[in-house]
N, C-alpha and C positions, 0 to 999 in steps of 0.2 A: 660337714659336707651335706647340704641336700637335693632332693632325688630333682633330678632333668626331664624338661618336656624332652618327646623326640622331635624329631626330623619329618616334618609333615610330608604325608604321601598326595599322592594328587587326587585322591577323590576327597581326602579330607582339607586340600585345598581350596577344592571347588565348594564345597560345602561351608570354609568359611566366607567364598565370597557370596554365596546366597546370603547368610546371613549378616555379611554389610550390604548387602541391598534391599532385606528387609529393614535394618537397624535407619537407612535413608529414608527409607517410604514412613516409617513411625516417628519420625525426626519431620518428616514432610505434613503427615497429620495432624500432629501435633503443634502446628504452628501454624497462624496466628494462635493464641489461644482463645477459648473459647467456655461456655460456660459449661459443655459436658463432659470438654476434657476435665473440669475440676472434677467431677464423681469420677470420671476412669480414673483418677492419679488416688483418689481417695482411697478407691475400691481395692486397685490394684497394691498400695501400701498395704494393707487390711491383710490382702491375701497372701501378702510376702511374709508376714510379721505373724501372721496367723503358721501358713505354715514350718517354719523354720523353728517353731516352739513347740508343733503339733511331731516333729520328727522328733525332738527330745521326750514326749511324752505329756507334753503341758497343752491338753487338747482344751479346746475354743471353739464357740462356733462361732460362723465367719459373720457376724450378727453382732456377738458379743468383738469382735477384732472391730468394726466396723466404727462400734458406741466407743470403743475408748482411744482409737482413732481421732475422735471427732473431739477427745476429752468427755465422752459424757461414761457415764458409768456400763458395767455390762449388766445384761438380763441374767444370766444364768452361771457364768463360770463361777468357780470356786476360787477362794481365795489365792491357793498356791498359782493357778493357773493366771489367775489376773496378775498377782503380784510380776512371776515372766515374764509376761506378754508385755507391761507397760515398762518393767526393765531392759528389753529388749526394742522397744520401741524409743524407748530413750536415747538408745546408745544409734538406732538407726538417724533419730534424729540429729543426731550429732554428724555422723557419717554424711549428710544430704549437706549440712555445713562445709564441711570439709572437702566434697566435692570441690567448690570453688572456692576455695583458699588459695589468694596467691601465691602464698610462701610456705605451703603445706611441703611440712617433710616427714618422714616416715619413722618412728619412734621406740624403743621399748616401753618407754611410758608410754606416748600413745595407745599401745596396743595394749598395757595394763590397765588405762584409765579408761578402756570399752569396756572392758570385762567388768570391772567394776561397776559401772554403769547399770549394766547386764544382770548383775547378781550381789547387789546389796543388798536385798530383800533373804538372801538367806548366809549370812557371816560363816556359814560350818562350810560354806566353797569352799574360805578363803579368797574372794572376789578380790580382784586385782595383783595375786601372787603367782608367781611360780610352783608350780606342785614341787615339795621333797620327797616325796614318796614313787614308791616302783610306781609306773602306769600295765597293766598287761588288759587282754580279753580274756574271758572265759565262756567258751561254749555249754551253755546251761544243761543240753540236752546230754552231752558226754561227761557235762564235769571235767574237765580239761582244760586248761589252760592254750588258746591258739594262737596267739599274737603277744610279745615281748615291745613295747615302746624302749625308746633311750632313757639311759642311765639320767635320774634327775641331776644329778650336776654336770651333764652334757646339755640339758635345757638352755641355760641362759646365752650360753655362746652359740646353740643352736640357732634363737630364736634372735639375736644379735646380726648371724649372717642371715637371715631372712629378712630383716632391715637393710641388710646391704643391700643386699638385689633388686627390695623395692624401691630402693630411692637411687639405684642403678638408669642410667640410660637403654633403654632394651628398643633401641631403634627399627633394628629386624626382624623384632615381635611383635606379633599381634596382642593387643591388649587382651581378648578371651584368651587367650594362651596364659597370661602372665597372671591374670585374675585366677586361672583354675588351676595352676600352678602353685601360687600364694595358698589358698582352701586346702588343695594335699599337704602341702608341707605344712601347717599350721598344726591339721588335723591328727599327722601322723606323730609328728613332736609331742603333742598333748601337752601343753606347758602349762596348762589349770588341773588343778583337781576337777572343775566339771568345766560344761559352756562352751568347751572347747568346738563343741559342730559348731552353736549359735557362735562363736567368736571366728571362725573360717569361714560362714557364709557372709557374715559382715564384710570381712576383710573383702573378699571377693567381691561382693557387691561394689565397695569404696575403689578397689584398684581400679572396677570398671569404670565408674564413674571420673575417677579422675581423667579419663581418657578422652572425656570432653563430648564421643559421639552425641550418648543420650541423658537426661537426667534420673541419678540413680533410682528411683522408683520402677523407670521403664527398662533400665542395665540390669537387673536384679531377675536370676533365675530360681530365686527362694521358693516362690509358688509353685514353679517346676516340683524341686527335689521335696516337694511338702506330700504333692500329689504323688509322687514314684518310688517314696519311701523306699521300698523292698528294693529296687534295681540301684536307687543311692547305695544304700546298703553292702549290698552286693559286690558292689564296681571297687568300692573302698576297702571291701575285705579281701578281695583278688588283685588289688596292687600291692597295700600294705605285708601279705605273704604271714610269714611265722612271726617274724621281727623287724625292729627298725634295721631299714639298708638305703642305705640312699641310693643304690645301682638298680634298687626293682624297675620294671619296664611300665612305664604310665601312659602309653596310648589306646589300652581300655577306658582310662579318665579321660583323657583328653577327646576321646571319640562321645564319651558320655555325655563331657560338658557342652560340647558341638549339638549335638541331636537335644539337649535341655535348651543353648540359645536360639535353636532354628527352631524348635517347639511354641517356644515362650513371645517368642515375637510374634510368630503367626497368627497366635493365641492371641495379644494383643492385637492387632493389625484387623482382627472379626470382630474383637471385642469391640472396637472403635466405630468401625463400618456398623455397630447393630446397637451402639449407642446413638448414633447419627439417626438411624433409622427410627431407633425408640422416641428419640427427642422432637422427631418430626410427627410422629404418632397422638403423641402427648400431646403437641402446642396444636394441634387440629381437634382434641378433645376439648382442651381447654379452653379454645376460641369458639367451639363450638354452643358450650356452656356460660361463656363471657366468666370465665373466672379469672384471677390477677392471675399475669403472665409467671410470675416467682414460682406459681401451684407446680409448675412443670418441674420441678425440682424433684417433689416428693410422687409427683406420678409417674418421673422414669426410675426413682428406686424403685418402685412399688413396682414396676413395671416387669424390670430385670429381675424381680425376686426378693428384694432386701425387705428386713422393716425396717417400717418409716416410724421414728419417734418424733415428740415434738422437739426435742433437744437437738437432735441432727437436722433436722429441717431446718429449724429459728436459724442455726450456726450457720444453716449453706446458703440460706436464702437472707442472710443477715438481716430479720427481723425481732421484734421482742414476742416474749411468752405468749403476750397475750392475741395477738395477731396472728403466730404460728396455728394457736390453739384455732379462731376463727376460722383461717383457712382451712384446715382440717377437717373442723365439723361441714365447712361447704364441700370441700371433696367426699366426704361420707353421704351427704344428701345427694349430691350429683351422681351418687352408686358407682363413683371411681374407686374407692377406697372401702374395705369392713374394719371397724376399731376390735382388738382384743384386748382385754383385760380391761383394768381399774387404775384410775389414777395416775402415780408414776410409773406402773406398771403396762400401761397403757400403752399398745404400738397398732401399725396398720400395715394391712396387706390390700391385694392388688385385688378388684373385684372382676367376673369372670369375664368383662370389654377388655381390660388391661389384661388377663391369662391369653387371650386370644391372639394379642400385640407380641407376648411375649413368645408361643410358641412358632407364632409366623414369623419370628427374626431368628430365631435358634439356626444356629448352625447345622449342618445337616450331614456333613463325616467329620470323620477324626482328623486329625492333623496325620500327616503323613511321617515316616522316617525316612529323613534324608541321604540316609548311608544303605536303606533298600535296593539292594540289584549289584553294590558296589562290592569288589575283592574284598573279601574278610569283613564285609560289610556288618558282622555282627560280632563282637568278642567278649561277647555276656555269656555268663554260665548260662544262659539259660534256653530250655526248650522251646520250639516255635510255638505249642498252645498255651506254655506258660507268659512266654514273651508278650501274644496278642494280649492278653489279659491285665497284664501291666499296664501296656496302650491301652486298652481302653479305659483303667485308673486316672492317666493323664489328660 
């Protein structure tokens, strides 16, 4: 048996119809396509895949998510944290497949053969298995023991009816419902020795995707829960209770996941509006200078904050080495761009024309919480100074 969404109340109604009407207006953006949605879909991959590794502990900077996105190597992470991240990126890659599979069904293999994806870079998981061992939590600071998972040979048949359900007809559900749904119950089974968040957000992510609205890059609340670490945390440890029960009450998650997709899109939806804005910035510099129209590529990363290598540029702007490098050295003379470092080690940032572009499109508040003002509008442990604080992390 596993644990039930409830029975939505009406402000959490409301709240998910805001958010098919954001999820429409980013479906409306996004189409025709265009050449900056390619850096939004790139960036925003980067920032999924980045955080969803940085919650396990496998920190990245979003620099380095960005270069091995792109296939090019990273600057700085460490080896364990790279090997992750492109394990993880793997398996997402797979997942963006699967999205539009016509005759996608839903598997225990499937779901073994992500994990493994995921974590063949370290065999002492056991990547692609079932744990046989107890799962529990231990509170470090009491030394205590606070959470009991199920019995490993409750696993497979666990993780069996959680196949059912997804390849269930759930007509009267909303898909954010059944995606965050799927994430608990994956999360609380623990059917890996590790991977298990990275193997729930995945999940998650694909359920939403299959659901056709957006494509899963832009369905995907990873970047969310990377950014709110402590309140994920938090939300997970105040359902899950002492032990596994499948009767515990999950409308603190489900309010969670609500306030991370009305987040997450907004967030998108500025992001978009201030790429528009950059890209127009850009192609007025560049015109200005008669540089080739492509430069605008590497002047709205540099713009936005990213460095620009020559390996992501050459790739975006689908040029060779050798032309990437030219253009670069004219962005450097044109005092768009300052080179740092040597060689391959070599990347560029934004010079202070482009810092200017950049802080005159910055957003200017936070994103709002949509369950503010509403009945029970908050059911986080947490205090209102500590709360703001969170928010301003996301």
């Amino acid at each position: 048996m596993l644990l039930d969404a409830p029975l939505l109340s009406a402000a959490e109604l409301k709240v998910v119809d805001q958010i098919d009407d954001l999820r429409r207006k980013l479906r409306f953006a996004l189409s025709p396509p265009t050449r900056w949605k390619g850096l939004i879909r790139r960036a925003t991959l980067a920032k999924a895949i980045r955080g969803s590794n940085t919650i396990e502990g496998r920190t990245i900077s979003f620099d380095d998510a960005l270069a091995l996105t792109a296939g090019d190597g990273p600057f700085e992470a460490d080896e364990g944290a790279t090997a992750a991240m492109v394990g993880y990126q793997r398996a997402m890659n797979y997942v963006l497949r699967l999205s539009v599979d016509p005759v996608f069904r839903y598997s225990s293999d499937l779901l073994r053969s992500l994990h493994y994806m995921m974590l063949e870079h370290d065999l002492e998981t056991s990547p692609g298995q079932w744990r046989t061992g107890d799962f529990f939590v231990r509170d470090e600071s009491g030394n205590e023991i606070v959470h009991y998972g199920p019995d490993p040979d409750e696993v497979p048949g666990l993780m069996d009816e959680l196949v059912v359900r997804l390849n269930a007809n759930h007509s009267g559900t909303h898909s954010i419902v059944d995606a965050a749904m799927a994430h608990l119950n994956l999360v609380l089974i623990h059917p890996y020795v590790d991977g298990n968040g990275r193997m729930a957000r995945a999940l998650q992510t694909l359920v939403l995707a299959r659901s056709g609205v957006l494509e899963p890059v832009f369905s995907s609340i990873e970047e969310y829960l990377g950014r709110n670490t402590l309140e994920y945390g938090a939300v997970l440890a105040a359902v899950r209770g002492d032990r596994w029960d499948p009767h515990r009450d999950t409308r603190g998650w489900i309010r969670f996941c609500l306030t991370a997709h009305y987040r997450q899109a907004t967030t998108l939806l500025r992001r978009i509006e201030r790429a528009r804005a950059v890209w127009d910035r850009a192609e007025q510099e560049v015109s200005k200078r008669k540089l080739p129209e492509r430069t605008i590529l590497a002047l709205v990363d540099a713009t936005l904050g990213y460095r620009v290598r020559n390996a992501t540029y050459r790739s975006a702007a689908c040029i060779s080495d050798h032309l990437a490098s030219l253009d670069l050295k004219a962005l450097v003379g044109a005092g768009l761009l300052v080179p740092h470092g040597e060689r391959r080690g070599r990347f560029y940032l934004a010079a202070d024309c482009l810092k200017s572009i950049r802080a005159a499109t910055r957003p200017k508040k936070p994103v709002e919480d949509p369950f503010e003002g509403s009945p029970s509008g908050h059911l986080m442990p947490w205090p209102p100074a500590q709360r703001r604080a969170l928010d301003r992390r996301g």
